[in-house]
C-alpha positions in Angstrom: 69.5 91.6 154.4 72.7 92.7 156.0 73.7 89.3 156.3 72.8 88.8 152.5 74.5 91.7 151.5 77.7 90.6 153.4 77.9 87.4 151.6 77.7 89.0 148.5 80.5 91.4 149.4 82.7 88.2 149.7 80.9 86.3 146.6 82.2 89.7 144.7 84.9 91.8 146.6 84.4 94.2 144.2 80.7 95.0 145.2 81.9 95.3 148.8 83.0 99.4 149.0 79.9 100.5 146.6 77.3 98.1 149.3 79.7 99.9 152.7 78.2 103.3 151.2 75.4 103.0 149.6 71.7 102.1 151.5 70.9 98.6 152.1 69.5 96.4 149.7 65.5 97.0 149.8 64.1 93.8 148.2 61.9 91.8 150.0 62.4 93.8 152.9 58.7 94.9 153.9 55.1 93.9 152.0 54.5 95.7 148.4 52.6 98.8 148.4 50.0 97.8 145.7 48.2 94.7 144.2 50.1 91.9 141.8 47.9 93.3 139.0 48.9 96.7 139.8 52.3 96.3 139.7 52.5 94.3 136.6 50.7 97.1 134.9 52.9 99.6 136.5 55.7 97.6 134.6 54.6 96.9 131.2 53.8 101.1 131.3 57.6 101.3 132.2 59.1 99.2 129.4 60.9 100.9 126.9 60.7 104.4 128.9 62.5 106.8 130.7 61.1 106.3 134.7 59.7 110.2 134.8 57.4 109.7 131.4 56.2 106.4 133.0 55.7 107.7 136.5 53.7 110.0 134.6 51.4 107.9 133.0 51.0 105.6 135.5 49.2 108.4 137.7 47.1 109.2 135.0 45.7 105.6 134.6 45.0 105.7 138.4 43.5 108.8 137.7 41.6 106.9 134.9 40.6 104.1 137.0 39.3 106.3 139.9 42.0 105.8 142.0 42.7 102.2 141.8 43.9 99.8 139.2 41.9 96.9 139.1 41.5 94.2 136.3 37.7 95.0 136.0 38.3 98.6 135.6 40.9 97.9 132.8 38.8 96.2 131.1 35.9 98.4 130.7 38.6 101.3 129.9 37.9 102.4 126.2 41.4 102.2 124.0 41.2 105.7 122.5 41.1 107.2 126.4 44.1 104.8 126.7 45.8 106.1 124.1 45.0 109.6 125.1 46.6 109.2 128.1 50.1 108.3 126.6 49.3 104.5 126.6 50.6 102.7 123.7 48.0 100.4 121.3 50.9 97.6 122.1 51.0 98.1 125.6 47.0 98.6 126.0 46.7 95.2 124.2 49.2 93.9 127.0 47.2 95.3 129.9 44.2 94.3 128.7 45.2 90.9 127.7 46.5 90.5 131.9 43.2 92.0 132.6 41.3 89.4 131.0 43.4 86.8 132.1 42.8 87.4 135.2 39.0 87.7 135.1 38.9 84.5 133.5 40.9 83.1 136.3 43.4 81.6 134.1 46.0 83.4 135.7 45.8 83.2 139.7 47.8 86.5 139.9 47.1 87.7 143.7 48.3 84.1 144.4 51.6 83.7 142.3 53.6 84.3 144.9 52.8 80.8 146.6 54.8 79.7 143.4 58.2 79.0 144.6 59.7 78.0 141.0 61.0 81.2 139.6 60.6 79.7 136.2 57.2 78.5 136.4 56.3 81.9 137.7 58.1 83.2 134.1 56.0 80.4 131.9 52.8 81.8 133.3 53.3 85.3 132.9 54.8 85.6 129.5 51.6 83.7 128.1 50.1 87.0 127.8 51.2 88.4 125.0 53.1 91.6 125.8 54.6 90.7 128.7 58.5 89.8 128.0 61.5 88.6 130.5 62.4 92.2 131.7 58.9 92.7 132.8 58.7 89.7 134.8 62.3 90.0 135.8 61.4 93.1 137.5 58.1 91.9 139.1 59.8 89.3 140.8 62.3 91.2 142.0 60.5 94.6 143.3 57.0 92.9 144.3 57.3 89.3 145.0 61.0 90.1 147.0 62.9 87.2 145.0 66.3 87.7 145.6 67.7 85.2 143.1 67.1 87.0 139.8 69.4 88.2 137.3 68.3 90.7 134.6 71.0 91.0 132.4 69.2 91.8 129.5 68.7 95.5 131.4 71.8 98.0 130.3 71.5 99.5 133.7 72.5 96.1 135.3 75.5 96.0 132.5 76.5 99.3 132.9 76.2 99.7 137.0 78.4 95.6 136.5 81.2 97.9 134.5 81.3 100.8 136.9 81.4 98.4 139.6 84.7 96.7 138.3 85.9 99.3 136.4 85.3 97.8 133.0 86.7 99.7 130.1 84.7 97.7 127.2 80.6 96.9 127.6 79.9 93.3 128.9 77.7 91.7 127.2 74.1 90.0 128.4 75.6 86.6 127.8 79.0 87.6 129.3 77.3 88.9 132.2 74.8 85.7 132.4 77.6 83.8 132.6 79.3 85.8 135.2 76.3 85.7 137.5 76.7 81.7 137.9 79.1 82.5 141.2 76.3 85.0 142.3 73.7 82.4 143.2 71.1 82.8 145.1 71.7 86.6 145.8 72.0 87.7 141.8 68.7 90.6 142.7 70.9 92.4 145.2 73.8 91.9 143.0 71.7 93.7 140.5 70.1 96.0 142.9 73.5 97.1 143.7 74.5 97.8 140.1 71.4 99.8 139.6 73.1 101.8 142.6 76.3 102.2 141.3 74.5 104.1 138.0 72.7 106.4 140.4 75.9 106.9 142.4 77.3 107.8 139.0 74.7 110.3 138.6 75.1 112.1 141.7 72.1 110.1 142.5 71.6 109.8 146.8 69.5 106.5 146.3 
C-alpha cells in the first residue's frame, strides 16, 4: 500500500500532502472482520443514513439474530420485529431478498470474491432487488479489498475531491467519473483518501 499510495501521489500531486499526513490507505490490507453476507447487510442498513443511526441498528439486528448474522436467521426474522428495530419495509425486503438468494444458492456470495471482473461481481449483486451501485461500490471496496473502484455517485467522495483541490463549485458525478479515467487502477484509495480529507475537515483523527 505505500507503494500504491505513492503512485497515486504522482497520478494526482494534489492528493500527495493530504496521503504525507493522514494514515495509510486501509483497503485490502488485512482479511474482513465478518462474512460476505454480513457485510452486505451491514451496507444496505447504511444506505441513506447517517453512520451513528446505522451503527445503531446494525447491533440490534446482531442482537436480533443472536449474535450472528446469517442468511438462515434472516430469513426466519418476522418483518414487524424488523421494523421494530429501525429496519425499513424497503430495506427488509432487500435483506431478505439476499437472504433468500443465497439459500437457494443462486448467489455463491461466500465465493464472489474468486470473481475477478468487477463488473460481473456488480451484475450479480444488483439482481436482488434493493441492492444499488453505492452498496456494491462499497462492498467491493471495504470487504473484497478492490482497489480499483470509483464511487462517484457518493457526495463524500465529491466533496473530500473539492477539498482536496480546492474547488470553489461542486463537481459533479459525471465530471468526477470522468476525472477518475487518469486514476486507474488505484480510483478506491483515491476515494479512500477523499473520504479522509472530509474527516480531516471535521477535525476528524481518522
Amino acid at each position: 500500500m505505500r507503494r500504491v499510495v505513492a503512485e497515486v501521489g504522482v497520478l494526482d500531486k494534489k492528493f500527495a500532502p493530504l496521503i504525507a499526513r493522514r494514515p495509510l490507505c486501509t483497503i485490502g490490507r488485512s482479511a474482513p472482520s465478518g462474512t460476505n453476507f454480513e457485510s452486505l447487510v451491514s451496507s444496505v442498513i447504511s444506505q441513506q443514513l447517517a453512520t451513528k443511526a446505522a451503527e445503531t441498528i446494525h447491533q440490534r439486528l446482531i442482537s436480533l439474530c443472536r449474535g450472528k448474522i446469517t442468511a438462515r436467521k434472516i430469513i426466519k426474522l418476522d418483518d414487524v420485529a424488523l421494523r421494530a428495530i429501525g429496519v425499513s419495509g424497503a430495506k427488509t425486503r432487500t435483506i431478505k431478498g439476499l437472504a433468500a438468494a443465497v439459500l437457494d444458492k443462486s448467489l455463491p456470495i461466500e465465493r464472489i470474491d474468486e470473481i475477478h471482473d468487477d463488473e460481473a461481481i456488480f451484475q450479480a449483486l444488483t439482481s436482488i432487488w434493493g441492492i444499488g451501485r453505492w452498496t456494491v461500490e462499497m462492498f467491493m471496496m471495504f470487504q473484497l479489498g478492490r482497489l480499483d473502484v470509483w464511487p462517484t455517485g457518493d457526495l463524500a467522495v465529491r466533496r473530500g475531491w473539492d477539498l482536496v483541490h480546492k474547488n470553489e463549485e461542486e463537481t459533479s458525478a459525471k465530471r468526477l467519473d470522468a476525472l477518475g479515467e487518469k486514476l486507474h487502477p488505484y480510483r478506491s484509495v483515491v476515494a479512500w483518501y477523499c473520504y479522509q480529507a472530509v474527516h480531516e475537515s471535521r477535525g476528524l483523527d481518522y
